[in-house]
Phi, psi and omega in degrees: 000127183276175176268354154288302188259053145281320187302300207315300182333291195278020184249320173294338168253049179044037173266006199279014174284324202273356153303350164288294199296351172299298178310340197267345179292162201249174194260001131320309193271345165302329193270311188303305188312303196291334168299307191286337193271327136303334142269349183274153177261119158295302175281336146312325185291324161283340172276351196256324183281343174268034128303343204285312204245047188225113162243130242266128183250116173258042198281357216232341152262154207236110191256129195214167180285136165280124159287155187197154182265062185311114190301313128312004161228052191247160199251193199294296185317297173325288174321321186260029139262327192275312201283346161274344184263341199268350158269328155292328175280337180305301187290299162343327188084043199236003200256141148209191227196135165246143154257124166286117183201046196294320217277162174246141190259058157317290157343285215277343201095021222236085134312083199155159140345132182300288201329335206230023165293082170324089196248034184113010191270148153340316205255349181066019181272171173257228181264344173279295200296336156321313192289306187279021148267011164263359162269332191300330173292314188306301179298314202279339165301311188235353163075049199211097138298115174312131124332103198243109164263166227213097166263076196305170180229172205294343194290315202251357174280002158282295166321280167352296173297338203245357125314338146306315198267353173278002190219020168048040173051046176031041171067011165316151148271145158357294189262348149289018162229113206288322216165127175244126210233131164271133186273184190275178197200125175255180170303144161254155153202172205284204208267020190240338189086017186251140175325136173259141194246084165307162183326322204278340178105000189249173159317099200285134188242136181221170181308138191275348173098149188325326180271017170281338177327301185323290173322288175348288173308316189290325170294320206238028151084008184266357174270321191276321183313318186257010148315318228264318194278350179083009180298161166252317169245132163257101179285139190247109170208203206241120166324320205265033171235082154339333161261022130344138139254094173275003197239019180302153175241332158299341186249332163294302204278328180300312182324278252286303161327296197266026207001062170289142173270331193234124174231162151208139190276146181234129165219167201263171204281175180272315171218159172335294193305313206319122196276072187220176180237151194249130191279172187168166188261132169257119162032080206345058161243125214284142179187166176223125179257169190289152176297310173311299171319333177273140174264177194301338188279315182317307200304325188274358167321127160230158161268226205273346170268035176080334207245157195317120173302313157249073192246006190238106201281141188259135166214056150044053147258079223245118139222168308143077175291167191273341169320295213268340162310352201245353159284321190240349170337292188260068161247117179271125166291191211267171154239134163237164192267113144218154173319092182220185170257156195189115184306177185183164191254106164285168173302009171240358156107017197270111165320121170235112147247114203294185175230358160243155163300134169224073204172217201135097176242170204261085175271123167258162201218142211282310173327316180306330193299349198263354152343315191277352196249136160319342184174167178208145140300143164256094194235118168276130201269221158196150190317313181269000186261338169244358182199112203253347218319153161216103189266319201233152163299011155207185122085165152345127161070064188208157180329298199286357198254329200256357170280345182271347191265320200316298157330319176248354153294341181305310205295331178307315193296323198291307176318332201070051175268319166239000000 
């Protein structure tokens, strides 16, 4: 792109505040603008902002309870069915496994990749190595390292790889940790519609949000690597639940028995107020709305069995056949929108850091994808056995909430309690 008409871009879409910081850059950091600025969809960029100023309604849609399978109420025969075909796929070699880990543990006070978070345990590990010592069990059970990829963002991968590689992959083999994949990334802009200028002097950019994973996979050769490899199932989850189980062979064999192409493990919320989104049927398509999105009588609905009509919480526990990854692959999901704060370089070159949201930045959500499916298994799990989060420095979801739990699920495993 030359530089008139790079000027041009930003003069047509009202954008020409970011020619300050251009002039002030150096002719390295010139080439970055202009490179960036070659990728951004402009006309995307306006639809995404007049979203800022839509507020999302369901008066006109039919919201229903979703079915689901409580896990606790399986019987003995059940269990050693689910638990044998989900062992069988495990041993077969048909199973791998994603971590989602684009964030930084900015939140927590963690300079790094949240993955490479301490969150206090005796033992120092960080949240990668929790997490892969649930593949270590899995190899040492069945005598199959699972495949594991990594999905990083443009910020922290490079920081990723090389804590992998300092901590000799956590005695993992090597090459069973297939690819560390960056996910995608927009423009944030102000409460104005406007390009945001970072510390850095560039264009401010952030992470597409969970539901960039489909692309992801799809761009960056990691849907073909496990073709090549004969996978079948992709387990999906989130850096930051140390109670990930990603190799359960009970929730891998429950798809797989029932052919769900699609799952998700589920645990009901702790209270109505509970800030998480909830699975339900949308205009009878499998969905998850959001906690902002329920109104107050829904979030407090129970049925005849007493327990929340809408209580069964999505905690990014996914797994996936590949079929249907080879389905939704190129599917652009909705983006939403949130309100946050984000330092920024004003027009005289001043660092401003707000003490309110002043930004917008863009997330497609993994969930939307289940819209798109005739149906998903539902399995419910339970809180202490499966979700662990570490969202905030104190206070629900915080380093200490998820080390008491993460801690009396060791000692239960250890009792044979589970």
């Amino acid at each position: 792109m030359e530089e008139d008409s790079f000027k041009e871009i930003l003069k047509k879409y009202n954008q020409e505040h970011v020619l300050v910081a251009y002039e002030r850059a150096d002719e390295e950091k010139k080439k970055e603008i202009i490179n960036q600025v070659k990728r951004i969809d402009f006309e995307q960029m306006k639809d995404l902002y007049d979203l800022t100023k839509k507020e999302i309604k369901f008066e006109n849609s039919i919201i229903e309870p979703i079915q689901y399978l409580d896990s606790l109420k399986l019987t003995d025969e059940e269990k050693r069915k689910y638990i044998e075909k989900g062992e069988e796929i495990i041993k077969n070699e048909k199973l791998a496994v994603i971590t989602m880990a684009g964030g930084q543990g900015t939140r927590l006070g963690h300079n790094g990749p949240k993955g490479t978070y301490d969150m206090g345990l005796e033992s120092h590990k960080s949240l990668f190595e929790l997490l892969v010592d649930d593949l270590k069990e899995t190899k040492q059970k069945y005598g199959v390292a699972v495949p594991w990829y990594i999905m990083t963002s443009k910020e922290n991968n490079s920081d990723t790889e090389k804590f992998f590689k300092e901590h000799n992959y956590f005695d993992y083999p090597k090459d069973s940790i297939r690819m560390f994949f960056k996910q995608g990334e927009l423009p944030m802009l102000d409460e104005d519609g406007k390009l945001i200028i970072d510390e850095t002097g560039k264009i401010k950019e952030a992470a597409d949000g969970h539901g960039g994973i489909f692309g992801a996979i799809f761009k960056n050769g990691v849907l073909d690597d496990m073709k090549n490899k004969g996978i079948e199932w992709i387990f999906v989850g989130a850096v930051d639940n140390p109670l990930a189980r990603m190799t359960d062979p009970l929730f891998i064999g429950f798809a797989a028995v029932n052919n769900y192409y699609t799952a998700s493990k589920t645990i009901a919320k702790a209270y109505p107020e509970e800030k998480v989104g909830v699975f339900c049927k949308k205009d009878g398509k499998p969905y998850v709305i959001e906690y902002t999105e329920l109104s107050k009588e829904q979030a407090n609905q129970r049925n005849s069995d007493g327990e929340l009509t809408y209580g069964e919480a999505h905690v990014l526990l996914n797994l996936f056949h590949i079929s249907t990854l080879e389905k939704i692959k190129e599917v652009k999901l909705p983006y939403h929108c949130a309100h946050k704060k984000a330092n920024y370089i004003d027009i005289d070159g001043n660092v401003i850091k707000p003490e309110k949201p002043n930004a917008y930045k863009f997330e497609a959500f993994i969930f939307d994808a289940f819209a798109l499916l005739p149906e998903i298994g539902i399995l419910k799990g339970v809180r202490e056995n499966d979700f662990a989060p570490i969202k905030n420095a104190e206070g629900n979801d915080s380093p200490e909430t998820a080390r008491r739990l993460y801690i009396d699920f060791q000692n239960r495993k250890r009792d044979g309690v589970i």
